[in-house]
Biopython code that builds the backbone (N, CA, C, O; Angstrom):
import numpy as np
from Bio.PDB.StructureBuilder import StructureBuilder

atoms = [
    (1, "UNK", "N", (332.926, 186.544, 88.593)),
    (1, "UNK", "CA", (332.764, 187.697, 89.463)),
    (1, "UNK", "C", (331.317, 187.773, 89.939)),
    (1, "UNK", "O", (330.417, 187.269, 89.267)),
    (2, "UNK", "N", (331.046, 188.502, 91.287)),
    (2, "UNK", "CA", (329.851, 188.534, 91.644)),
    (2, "UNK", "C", (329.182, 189.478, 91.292)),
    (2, "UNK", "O", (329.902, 190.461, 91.465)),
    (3, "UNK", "N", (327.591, 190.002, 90.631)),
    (3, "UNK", "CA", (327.652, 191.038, 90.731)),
    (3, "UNK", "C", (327.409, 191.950, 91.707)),
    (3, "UNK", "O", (327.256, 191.485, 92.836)),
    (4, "UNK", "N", (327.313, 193.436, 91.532)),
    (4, "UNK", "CA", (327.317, 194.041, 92.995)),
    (4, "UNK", "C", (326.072, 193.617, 93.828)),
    (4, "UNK", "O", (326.259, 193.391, 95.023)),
    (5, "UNK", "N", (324.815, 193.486, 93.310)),
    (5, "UNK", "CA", (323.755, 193.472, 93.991)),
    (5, "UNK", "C", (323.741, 192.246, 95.053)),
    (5, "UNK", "O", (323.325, 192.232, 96.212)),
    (6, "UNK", "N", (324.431, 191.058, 94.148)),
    (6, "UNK", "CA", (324.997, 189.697, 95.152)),
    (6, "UNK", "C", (326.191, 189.426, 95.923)),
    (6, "UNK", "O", (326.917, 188.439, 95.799)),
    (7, "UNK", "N", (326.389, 190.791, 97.068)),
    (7, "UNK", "CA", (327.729, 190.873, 97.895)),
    (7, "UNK", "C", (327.076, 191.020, 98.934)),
    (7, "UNK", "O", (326.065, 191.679, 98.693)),
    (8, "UNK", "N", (327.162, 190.712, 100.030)),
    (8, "UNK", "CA", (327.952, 191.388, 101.482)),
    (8, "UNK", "C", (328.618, 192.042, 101.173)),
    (8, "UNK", "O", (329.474, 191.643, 100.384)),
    (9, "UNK", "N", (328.625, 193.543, 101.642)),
    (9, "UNK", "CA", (329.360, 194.574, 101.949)),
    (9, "UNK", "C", (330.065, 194.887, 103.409)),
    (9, "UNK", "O", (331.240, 194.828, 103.769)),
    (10, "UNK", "N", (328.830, 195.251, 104.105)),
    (10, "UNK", "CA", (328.917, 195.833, 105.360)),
    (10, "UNK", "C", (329.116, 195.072, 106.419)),
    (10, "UNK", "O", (328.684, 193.921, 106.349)),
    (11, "UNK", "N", (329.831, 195.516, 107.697)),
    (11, "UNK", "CA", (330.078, 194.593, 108.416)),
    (11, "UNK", "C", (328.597, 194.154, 109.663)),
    (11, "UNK", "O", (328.431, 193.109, 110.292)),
    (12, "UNK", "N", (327.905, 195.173, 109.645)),
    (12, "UNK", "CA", (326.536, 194.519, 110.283)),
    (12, "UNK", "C", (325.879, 192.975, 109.144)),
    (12, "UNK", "O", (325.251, 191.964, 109.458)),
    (13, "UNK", "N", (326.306, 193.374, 108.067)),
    (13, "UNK", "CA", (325.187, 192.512, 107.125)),
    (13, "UNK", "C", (325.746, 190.920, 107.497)),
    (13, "UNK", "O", (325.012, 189.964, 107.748)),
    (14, "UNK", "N", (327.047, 190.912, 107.467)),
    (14, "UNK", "CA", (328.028, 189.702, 108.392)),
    (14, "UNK", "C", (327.748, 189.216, 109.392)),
    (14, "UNK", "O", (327.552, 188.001, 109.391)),
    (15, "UNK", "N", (327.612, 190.029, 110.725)),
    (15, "UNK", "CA", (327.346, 190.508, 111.467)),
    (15, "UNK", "C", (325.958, 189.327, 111.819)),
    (15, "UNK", "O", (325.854, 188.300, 112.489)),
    (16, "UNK", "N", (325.084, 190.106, 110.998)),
    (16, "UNK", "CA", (323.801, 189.381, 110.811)),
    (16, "UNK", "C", (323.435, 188.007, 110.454)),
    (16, "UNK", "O", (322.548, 187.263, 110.871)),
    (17, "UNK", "N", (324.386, 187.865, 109.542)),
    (17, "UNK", "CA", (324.264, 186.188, 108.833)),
    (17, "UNK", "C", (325.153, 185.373, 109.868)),
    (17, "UNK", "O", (324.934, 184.172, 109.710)),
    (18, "UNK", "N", (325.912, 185.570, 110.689)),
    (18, "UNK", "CA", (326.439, 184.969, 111.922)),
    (18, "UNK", "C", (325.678, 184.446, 112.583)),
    (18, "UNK", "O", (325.662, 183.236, 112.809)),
    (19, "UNK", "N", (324.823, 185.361, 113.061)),
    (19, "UNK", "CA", (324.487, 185.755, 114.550)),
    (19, "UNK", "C", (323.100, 185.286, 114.568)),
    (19, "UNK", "O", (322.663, 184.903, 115.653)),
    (20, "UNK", "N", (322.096, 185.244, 113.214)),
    (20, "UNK", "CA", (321.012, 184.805, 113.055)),
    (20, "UNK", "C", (320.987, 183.731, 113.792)),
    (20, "UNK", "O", (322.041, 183.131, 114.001)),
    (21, "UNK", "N", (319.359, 183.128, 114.513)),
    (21, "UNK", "CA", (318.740, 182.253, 115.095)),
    (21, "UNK", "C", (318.551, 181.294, 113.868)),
    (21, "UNK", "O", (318.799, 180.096, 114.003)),
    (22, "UNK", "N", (318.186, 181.723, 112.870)),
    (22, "UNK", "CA", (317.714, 181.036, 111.387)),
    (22, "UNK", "C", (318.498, 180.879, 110.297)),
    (22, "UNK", "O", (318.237, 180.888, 109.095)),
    (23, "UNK", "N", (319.967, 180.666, 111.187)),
    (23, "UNK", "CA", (320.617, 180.087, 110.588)),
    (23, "UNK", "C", (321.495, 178.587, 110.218)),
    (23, "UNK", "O", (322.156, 178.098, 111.134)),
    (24, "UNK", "N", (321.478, 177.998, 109.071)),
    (24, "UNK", "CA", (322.244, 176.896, 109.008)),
    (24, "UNK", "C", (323.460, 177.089, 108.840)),
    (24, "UNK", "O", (323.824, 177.891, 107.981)),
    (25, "UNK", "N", (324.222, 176.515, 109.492)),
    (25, "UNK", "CA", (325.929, 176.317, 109.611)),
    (25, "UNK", "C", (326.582, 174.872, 109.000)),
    (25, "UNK", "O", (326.157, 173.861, 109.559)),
    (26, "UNK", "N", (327.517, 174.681, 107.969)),
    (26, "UNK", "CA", (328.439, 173.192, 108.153)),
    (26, "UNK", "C", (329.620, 174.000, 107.972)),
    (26, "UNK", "O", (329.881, 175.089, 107.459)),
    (27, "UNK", "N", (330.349, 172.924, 108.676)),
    (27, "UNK", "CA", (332.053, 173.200, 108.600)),
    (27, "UNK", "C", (332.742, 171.910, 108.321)),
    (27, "UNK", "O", (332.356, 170.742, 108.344)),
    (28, "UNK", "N", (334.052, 172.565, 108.011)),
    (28, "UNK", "CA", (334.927, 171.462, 107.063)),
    (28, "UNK", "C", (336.065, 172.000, 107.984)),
    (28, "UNK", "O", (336.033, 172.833, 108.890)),
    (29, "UNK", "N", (337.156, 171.202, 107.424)),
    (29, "UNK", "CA", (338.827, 171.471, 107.939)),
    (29, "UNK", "C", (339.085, 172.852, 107.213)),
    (29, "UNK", "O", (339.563, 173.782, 107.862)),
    (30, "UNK", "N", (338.786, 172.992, 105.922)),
    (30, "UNK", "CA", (339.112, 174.533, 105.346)),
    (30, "UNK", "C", (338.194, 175.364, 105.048)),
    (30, "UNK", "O", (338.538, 176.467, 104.622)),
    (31, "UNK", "N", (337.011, 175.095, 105.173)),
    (31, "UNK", "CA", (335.980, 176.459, 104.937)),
    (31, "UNK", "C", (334.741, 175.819, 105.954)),
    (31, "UNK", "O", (334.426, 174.642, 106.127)),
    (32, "UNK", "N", (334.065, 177.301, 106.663)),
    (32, "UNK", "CA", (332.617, 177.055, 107.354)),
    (32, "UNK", "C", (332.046, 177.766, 106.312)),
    (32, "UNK", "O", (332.694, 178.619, 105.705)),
    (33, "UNK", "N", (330.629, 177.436, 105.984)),
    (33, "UNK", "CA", (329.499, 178.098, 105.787)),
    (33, "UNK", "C", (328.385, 178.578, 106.356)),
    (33, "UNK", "O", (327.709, 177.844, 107.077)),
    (34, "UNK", "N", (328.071, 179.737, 106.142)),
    (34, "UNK", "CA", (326.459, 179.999, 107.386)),
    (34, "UNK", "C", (325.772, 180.573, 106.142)),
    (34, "UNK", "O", (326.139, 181.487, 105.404)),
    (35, "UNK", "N", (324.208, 179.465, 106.083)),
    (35, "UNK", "CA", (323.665, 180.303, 105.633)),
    (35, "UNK", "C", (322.291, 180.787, 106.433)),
    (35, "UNK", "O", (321.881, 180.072, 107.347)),
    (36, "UNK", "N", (321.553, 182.052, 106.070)),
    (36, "UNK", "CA", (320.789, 182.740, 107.025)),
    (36, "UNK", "C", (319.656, 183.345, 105.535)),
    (36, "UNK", "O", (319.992, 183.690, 104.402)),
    (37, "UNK", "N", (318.242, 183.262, 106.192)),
    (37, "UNK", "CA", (317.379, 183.866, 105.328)),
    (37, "UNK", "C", (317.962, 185.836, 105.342)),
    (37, "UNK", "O", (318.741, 186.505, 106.020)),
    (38, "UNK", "N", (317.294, 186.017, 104.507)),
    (38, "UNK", "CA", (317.424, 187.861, 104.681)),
    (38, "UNK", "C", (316.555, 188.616, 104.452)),
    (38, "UNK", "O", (315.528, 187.945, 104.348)),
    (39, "UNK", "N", (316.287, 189.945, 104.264)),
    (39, "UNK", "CA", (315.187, 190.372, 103.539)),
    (39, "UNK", "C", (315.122, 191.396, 102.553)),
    (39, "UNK", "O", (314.302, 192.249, 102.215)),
    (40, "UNK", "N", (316.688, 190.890, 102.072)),
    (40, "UNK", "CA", (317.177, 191.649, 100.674)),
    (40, "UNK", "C", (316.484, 191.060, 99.666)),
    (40, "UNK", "O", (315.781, 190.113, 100.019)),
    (41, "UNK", "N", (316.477, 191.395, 98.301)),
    (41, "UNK", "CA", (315.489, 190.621, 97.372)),
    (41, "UNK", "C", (316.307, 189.786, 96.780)),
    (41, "UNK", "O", (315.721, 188.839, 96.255)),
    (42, "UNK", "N", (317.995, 189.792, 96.621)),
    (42, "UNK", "CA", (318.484, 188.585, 96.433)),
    (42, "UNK", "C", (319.610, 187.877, 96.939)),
    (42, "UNK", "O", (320.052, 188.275, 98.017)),
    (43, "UNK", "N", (320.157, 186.926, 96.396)),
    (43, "UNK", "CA", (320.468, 186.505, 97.535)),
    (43, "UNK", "C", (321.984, 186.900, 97.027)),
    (43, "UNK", "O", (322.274, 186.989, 95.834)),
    (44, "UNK", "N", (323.247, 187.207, 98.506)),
    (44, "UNK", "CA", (324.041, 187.509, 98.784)),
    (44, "UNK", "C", (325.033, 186.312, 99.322)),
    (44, "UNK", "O", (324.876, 185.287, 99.984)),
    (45, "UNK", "N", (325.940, 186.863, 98.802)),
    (45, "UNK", "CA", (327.477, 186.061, 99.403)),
    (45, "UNK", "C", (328.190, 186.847, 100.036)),
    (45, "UNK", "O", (328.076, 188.034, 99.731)),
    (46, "UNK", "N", (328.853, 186.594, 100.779)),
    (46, "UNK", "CA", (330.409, 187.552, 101.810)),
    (46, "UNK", "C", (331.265, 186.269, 101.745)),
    (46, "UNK", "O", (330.949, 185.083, 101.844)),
    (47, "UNK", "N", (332.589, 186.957, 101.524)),
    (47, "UNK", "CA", (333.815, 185.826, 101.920)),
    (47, "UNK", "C", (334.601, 186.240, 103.260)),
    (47, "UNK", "O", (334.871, 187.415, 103.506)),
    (48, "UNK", "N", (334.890, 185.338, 103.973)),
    (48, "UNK", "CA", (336.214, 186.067, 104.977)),
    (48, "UNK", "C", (337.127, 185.158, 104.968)),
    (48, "UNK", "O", (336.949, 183.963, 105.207)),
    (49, "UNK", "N", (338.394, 185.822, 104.625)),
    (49, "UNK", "CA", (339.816, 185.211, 104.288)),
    (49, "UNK", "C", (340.798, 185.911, 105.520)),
    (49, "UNK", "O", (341.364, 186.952, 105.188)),
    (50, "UNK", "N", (340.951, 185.588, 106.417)),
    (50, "UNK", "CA", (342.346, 186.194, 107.327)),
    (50, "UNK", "C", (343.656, 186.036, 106.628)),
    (50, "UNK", "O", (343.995, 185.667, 105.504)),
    (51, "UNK", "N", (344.174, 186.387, 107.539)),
    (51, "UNK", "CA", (345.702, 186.374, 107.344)),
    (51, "UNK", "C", (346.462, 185.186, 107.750)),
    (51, "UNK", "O", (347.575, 184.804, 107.391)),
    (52, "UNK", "N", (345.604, 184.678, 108.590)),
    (52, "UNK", "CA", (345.916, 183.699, 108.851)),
    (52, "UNK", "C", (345.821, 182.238, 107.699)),
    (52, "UNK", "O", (346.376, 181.139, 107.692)),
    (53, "UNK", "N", (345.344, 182.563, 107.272)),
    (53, "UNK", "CA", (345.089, 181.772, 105.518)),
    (53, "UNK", "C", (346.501, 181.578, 104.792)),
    (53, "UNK", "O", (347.052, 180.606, 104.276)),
    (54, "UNK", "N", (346.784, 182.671, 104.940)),
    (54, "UNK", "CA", (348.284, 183.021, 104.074)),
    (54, "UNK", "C", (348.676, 184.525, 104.045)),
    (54, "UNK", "O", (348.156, 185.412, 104.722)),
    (55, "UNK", "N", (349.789, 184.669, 103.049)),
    (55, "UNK", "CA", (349.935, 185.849, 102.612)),
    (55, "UNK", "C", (349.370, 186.166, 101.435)),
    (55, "UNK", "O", (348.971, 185.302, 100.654)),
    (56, "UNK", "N", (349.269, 187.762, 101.154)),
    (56, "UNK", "CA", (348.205, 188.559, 100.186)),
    (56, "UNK", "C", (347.997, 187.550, 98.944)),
    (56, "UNK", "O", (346.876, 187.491, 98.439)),
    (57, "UNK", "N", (349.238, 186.608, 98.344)),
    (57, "UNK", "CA", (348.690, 185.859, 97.426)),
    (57, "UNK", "C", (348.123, 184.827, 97.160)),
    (57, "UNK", "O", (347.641, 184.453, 96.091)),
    (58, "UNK", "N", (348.197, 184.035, 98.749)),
    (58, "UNK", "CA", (347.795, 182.908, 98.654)),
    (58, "UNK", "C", (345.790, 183.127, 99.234)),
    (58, "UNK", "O", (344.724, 182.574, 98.963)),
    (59, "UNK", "N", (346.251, 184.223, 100.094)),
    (59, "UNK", "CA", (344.349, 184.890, 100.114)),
    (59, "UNK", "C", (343.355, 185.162, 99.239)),
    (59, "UNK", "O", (342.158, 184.946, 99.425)),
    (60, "UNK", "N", (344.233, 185.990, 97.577)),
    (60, "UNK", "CA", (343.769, 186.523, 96.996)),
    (60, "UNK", "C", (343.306, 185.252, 95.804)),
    (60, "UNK", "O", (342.526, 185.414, 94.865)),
    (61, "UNK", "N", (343.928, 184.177, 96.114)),
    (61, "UNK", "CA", (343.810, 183.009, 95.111)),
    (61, "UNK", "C", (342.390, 182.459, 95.894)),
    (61, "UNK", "O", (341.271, 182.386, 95.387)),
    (62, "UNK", "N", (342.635, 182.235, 96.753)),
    (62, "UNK", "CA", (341.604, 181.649, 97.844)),
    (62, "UNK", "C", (340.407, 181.942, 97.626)),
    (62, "UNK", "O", (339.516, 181.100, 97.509)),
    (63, "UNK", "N", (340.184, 183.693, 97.512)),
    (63, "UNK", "CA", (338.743, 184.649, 97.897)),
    (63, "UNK", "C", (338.531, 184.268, 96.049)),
    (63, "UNK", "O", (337.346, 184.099, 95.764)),
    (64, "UNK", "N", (339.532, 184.125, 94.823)),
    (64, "UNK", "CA", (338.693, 184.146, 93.417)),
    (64, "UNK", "C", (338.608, 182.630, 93.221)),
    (64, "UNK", "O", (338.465, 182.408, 92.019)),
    (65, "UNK", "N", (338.637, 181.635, 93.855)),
    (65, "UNK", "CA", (338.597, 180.452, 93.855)),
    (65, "UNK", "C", (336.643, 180.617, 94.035)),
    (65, "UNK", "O", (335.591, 180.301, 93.479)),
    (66, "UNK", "N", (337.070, 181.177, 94.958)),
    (66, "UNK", "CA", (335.132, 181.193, 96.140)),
    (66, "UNK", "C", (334.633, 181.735, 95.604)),
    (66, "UNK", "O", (333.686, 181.245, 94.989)),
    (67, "UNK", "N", (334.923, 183.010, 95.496)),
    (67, "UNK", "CA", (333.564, 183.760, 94.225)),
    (67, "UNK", "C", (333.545, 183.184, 93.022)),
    (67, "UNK", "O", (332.485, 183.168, 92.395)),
    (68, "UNK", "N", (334.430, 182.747, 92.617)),
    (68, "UNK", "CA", (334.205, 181.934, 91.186)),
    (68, "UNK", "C", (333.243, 181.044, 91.274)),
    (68, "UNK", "O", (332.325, 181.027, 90.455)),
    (69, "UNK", "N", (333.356, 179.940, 92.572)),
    (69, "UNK", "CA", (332.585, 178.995, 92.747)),
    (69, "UNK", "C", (331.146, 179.535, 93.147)),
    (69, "UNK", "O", (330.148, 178.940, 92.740)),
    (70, "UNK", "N", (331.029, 180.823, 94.058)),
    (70, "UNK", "CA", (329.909, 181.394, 94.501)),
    (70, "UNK", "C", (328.701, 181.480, 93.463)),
    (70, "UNK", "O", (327.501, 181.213, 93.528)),
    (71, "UNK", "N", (329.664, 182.035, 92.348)),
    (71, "UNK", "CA", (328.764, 182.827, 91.609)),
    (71, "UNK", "C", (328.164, 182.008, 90.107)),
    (71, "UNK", "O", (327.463, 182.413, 89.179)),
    (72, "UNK", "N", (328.730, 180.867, 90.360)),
    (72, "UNK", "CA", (328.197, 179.966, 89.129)),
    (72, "UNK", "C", (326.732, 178.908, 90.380)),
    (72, "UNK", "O", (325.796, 178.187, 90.035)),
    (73, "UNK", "N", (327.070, 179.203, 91.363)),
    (73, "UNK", "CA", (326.182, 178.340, 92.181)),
    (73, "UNK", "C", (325.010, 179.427, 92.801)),
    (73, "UNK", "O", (324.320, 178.864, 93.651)),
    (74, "UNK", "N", (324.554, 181.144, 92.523)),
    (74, "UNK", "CA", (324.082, 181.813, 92.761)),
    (74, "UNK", "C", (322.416, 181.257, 92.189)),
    (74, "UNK", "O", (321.358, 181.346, 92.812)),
    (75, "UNK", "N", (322.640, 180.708, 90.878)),
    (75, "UNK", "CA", (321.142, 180.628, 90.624)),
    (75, "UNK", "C", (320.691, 179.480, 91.666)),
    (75, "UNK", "O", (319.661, 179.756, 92.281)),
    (76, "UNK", "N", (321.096, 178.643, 91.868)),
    (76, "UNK", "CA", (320.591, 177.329, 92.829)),
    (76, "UNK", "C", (320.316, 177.281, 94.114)),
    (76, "UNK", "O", (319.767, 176.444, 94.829)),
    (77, "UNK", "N", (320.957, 178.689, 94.356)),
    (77, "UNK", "CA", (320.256, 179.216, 95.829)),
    (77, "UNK", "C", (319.067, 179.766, 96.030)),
    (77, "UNK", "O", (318.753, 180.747, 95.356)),
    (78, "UNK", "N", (318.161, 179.221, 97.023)),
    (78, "UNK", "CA", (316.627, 180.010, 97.409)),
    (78, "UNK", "C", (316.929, 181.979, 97.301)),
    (78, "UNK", "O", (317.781, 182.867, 97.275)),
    (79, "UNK", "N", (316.060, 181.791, 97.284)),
    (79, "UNK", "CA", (315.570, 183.558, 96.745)),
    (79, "UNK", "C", (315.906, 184.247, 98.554)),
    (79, "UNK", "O", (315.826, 183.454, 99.493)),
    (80, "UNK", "N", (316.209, 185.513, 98.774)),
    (80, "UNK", "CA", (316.396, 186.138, 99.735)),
    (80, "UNK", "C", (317.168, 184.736, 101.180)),
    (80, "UNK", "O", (316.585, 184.229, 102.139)),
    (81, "UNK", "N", (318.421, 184.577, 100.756)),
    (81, "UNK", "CA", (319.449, 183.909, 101.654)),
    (81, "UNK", "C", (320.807, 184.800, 101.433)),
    (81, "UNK", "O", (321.177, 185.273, 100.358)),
    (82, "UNK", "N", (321.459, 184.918, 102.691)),
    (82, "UNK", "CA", (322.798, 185.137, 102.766)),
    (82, "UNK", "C", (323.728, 184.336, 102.867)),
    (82, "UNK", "O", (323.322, 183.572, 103.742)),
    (83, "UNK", "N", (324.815, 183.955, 102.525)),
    (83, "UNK", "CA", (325.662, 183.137, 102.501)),
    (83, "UNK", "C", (327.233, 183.640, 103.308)),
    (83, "UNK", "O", (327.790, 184.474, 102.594)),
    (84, "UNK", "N", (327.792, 183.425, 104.198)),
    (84, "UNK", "CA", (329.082, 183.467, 104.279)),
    (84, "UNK", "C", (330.191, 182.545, 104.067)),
    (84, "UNK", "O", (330.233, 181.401, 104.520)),
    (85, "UNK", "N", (330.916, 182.999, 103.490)),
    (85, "UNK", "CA", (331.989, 181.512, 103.743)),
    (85, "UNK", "C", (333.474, 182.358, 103.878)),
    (85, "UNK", "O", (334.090, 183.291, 103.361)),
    (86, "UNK", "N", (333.609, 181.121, 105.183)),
    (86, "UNK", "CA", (334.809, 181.919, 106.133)),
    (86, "UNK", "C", (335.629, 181.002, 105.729)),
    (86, "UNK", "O", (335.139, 179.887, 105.554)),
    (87, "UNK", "N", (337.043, 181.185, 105.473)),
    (87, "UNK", "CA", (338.240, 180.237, 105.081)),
    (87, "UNK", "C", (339.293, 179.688, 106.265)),
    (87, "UNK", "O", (339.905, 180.632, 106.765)),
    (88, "UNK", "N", (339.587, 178.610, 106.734)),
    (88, "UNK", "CA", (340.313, 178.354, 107.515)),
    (88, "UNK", "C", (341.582, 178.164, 106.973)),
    (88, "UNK", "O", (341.818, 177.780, 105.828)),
    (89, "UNK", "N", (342.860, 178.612, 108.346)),
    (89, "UNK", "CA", (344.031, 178.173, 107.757)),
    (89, "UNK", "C", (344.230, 177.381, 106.522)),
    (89, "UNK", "O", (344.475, 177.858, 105.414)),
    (90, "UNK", "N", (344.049, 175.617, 106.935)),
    (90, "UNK", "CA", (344.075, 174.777, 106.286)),
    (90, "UNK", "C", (343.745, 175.243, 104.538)),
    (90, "UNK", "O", (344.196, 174.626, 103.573)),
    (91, "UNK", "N", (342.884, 176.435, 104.467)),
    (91, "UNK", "CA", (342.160, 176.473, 103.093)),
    (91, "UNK", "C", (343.069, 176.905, 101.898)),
    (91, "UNK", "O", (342.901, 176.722, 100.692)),
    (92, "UNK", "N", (344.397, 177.726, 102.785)),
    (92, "UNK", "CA", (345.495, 178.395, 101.748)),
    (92, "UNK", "C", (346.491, 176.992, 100.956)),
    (92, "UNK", "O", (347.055, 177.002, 99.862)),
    (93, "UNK", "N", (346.424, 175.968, 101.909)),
    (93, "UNK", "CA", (347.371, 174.963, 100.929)),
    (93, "UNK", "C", (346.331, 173.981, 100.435)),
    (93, "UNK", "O", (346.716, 172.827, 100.626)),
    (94, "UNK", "N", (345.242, 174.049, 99.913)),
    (94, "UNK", "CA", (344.281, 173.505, 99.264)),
    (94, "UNK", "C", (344.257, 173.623, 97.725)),
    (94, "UNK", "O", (344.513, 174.701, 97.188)),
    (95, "UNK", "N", (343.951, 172.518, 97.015)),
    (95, "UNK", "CA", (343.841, 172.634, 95.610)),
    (95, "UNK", "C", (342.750, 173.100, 95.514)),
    (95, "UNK", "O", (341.831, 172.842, 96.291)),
    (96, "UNK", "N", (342.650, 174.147, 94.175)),
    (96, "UNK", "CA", (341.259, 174.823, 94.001)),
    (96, "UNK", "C", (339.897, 174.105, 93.701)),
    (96, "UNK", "O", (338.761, 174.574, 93.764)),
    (97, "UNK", "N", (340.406, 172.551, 93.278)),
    (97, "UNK", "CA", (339.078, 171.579, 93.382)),
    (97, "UNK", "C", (339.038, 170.974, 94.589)),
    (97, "UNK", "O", (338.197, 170.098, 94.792)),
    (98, "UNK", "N", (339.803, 171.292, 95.418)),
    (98, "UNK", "CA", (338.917, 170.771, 97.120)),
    (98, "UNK", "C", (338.515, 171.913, 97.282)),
    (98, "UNK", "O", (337.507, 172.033, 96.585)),
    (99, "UNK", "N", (338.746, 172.901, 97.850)),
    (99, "UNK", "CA", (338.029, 173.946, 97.503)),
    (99, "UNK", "C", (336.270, 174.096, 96.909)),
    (99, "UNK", "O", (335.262, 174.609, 97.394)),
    (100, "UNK", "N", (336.511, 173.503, 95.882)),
    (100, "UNK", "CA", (334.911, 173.526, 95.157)),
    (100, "UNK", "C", (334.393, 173.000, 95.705)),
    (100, "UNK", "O", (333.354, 173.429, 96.206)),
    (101, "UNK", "N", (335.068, 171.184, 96.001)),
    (101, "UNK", "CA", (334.229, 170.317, 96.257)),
    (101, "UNK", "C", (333.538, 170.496, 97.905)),
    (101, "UNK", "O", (332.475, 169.959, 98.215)),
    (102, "UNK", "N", (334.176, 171.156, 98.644)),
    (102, "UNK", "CA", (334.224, 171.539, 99.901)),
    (102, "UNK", "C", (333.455, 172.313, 100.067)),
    (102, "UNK", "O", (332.977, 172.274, 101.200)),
    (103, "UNK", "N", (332.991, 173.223, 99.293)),
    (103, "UNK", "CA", (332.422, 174.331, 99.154)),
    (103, "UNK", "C", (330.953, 173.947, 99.064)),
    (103, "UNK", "O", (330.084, 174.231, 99.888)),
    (104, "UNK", "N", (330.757, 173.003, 97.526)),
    (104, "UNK", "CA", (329.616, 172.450, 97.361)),
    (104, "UNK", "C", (328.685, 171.699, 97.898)),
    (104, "UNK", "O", (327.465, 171.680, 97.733)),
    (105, "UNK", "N", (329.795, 170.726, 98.940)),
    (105, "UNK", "CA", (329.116, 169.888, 100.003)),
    (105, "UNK", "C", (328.559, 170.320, 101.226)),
    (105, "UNK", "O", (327.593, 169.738, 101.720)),
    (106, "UNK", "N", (329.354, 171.760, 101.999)),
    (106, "UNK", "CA", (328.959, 172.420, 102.895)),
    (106, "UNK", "C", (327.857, 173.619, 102.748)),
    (106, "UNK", "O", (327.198, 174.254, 103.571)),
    (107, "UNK", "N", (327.949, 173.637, 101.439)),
    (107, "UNK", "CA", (326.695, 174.473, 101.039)),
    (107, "UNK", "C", (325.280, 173.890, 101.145)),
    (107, "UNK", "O", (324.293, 174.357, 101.714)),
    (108, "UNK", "N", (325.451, 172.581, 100.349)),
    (108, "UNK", "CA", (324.189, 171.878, 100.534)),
    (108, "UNK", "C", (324.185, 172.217, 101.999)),
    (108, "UNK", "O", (323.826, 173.313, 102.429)),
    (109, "UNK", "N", (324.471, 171.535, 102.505)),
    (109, "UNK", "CA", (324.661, 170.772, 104.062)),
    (109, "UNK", "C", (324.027, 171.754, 105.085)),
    (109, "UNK", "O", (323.377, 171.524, 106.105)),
    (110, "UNK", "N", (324.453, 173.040, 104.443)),
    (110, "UNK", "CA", (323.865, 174.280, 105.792)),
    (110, "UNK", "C", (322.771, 174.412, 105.149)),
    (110, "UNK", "O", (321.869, 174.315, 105.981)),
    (111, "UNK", "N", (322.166, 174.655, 103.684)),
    (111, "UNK", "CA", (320.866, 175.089, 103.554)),
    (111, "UNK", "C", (320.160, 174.127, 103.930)),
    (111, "UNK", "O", (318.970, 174.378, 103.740)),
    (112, "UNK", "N", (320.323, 173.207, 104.347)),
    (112, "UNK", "CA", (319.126, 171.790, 104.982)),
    (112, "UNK", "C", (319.358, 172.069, 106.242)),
    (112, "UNK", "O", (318.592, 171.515, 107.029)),
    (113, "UNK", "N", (320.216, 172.788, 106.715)),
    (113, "UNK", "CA", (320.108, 173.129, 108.478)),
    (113, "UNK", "C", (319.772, 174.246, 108.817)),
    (113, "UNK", "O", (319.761, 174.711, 109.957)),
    (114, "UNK", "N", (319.357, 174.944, 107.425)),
    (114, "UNK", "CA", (318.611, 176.444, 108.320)),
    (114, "UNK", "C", (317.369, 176.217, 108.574)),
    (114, "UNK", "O", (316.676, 175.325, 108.084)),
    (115, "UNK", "N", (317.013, 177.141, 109.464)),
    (115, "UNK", "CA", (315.592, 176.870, 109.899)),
    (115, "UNK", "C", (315.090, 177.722, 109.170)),
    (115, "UNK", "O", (313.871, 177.892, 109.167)),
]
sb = StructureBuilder()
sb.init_structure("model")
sb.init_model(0)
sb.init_chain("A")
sb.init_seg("    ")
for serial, (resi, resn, name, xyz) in enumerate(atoms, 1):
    if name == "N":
        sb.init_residue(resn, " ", resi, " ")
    sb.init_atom(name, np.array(xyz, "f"), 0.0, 1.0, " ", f" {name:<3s}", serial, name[0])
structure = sb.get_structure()
């Protein structure tokens, strides 16, 4: 679980880690990542899971797959970064270790492309 202080909440804070100039992006067939500096004191995750993913159970497997993975990979992230990770269709019939591994590789991948 994440704790509260390391969430995205709000939809500007999303919003923000999108839309940033200073941000790094990679994408995969089942998950994008953006990550974006911030000027919270630590660093934050947001998930976005549609409906288009699946139905409520195959979402809800999806979003504790990611925070699971989020939050064991929280210390290895730079100090004041936001993270999103958006789930594509493809991500609901995924085993929960592509998933990781997908996760882990696109993570690197955007923090070497933020500016």
């Amino acid at each position: 679980m994440l704790p509260t202080n390391h969430r995205l909440r709000d939809s500007a804070d999303f919003s923000a880690v999108l839309r940033s100039r200073r941000s790094g992006r990679a994408a995969g067939p089942r998950l994008v990542v953006t990550v974006a500096t911030s000027e919270a004191e630590s660093q934050r995750v947001g998930l976005v899971v549609s409906k288009a993913v699946g139905n409520a159970v195959v979402r809800n497997r999806t979003k504790r797959v990611l925070r699971h993975r989020m939050a064991a990979l929280l210390p290895s992230l730079p100090d004041q970064t936001d993270v999103v990770v958006r789930a594509n269709p493809a991500a609901g019939t995924a085993a929960a270790s592509e998933l990781r591994h997908d996760l882990d590789g696109l993570l690197s991948a955007a923090i070497k492309r933020r500016r």
